[in-house]
N, C-alpha and C positions, 0 to 999 in steps of 0.2 A: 552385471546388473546395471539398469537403466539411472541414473539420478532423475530425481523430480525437479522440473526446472521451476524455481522461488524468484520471485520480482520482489523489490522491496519499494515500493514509490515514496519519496519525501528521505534523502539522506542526510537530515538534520542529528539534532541530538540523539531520541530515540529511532530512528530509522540505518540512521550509521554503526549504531548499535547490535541491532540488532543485524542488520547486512553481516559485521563482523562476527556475529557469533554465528550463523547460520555457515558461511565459509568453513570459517573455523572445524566447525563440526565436522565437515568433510563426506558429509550425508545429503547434499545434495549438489547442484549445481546452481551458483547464487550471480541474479544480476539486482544491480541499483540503477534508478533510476531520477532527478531528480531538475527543476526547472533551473539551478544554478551550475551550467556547467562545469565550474570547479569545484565543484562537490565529485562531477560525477570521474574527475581524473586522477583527484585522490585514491577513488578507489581500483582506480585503474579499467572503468569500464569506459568502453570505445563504440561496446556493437551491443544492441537489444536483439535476444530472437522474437518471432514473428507468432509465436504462441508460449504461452506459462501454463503450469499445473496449478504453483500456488503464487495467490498476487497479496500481499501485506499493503495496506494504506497504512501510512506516519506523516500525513502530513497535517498543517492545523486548520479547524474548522470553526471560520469566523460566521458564513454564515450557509444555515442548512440547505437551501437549495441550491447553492453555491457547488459545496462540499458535493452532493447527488449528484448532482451535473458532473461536476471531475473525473468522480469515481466513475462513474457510467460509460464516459471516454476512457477513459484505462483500458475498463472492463470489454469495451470492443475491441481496440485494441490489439488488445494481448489475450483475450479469451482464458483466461482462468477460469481451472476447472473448483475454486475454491478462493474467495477472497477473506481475508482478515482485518480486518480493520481494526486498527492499535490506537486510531484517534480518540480521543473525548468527544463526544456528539451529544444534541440533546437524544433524549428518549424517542425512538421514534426510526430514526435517521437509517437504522442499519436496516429496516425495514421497507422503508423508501430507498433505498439503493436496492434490496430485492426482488420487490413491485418494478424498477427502472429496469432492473439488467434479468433477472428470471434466475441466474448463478446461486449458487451456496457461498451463504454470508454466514461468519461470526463476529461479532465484536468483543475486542481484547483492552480495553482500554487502560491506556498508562500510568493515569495518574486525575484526579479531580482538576478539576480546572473552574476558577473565578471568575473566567471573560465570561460577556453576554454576549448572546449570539443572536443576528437576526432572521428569520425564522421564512 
């Protein structure tokens, strides 16, 4: 049986986390990805493939068109066939990543968050 290939982007707190557990599990095939290299050798990744089934956003989102914009580059990309997004966004957000990319969006968000975000 085939694994479903899982990207995790942002391997901070929550994205390392969950990278770890998704591994762990042994149910699929897990890469991370993240803009601090040393992030990305901790966890021992070297090579991205050239397309994902499932892509996870963990990274933070200061401001919303910002955030769109990123995702939207991922989303070319690595063409997932399903993105997640586990950030805090305003209302709105995961919606305008779906209008930008056309892909199947859910958002999973972590935890509330106090920053203000610019819009």
């Amino acid at each position: 049986m085939v694994k479903e290939k899982v990207l995790v982007v942002g391997l901070g707190e929550v994205g390392r986390t969950l990278f770890e557990l998704l591994k762990e599990s042994g149910k699929f095939t897990v890469y991370g990805t993240d803009m601090d290299k040393e992030r990305m050798r901790t966890v021992g990744q070297t090579e991205l493939p050239k397309e994902v089934d499932v892509m996870h956003v963990c990274i933070p989102c200061f401001s919303r068109g910002q955030f769109v914009k990123t995702v939207a580059e991922y989303v070319k990309k690595f063409k997932p066939r399903l993105v997640i997004n586990n950030s805090t966004v305003m209302v709105g957000t995961t919606m305008d990543i779906y209008k930008r990319c056309g892909c199947l969006i859910a958002h999973s968000p972590i935890a509330a968050s106090t920053k203000t975000w610019n819009t």
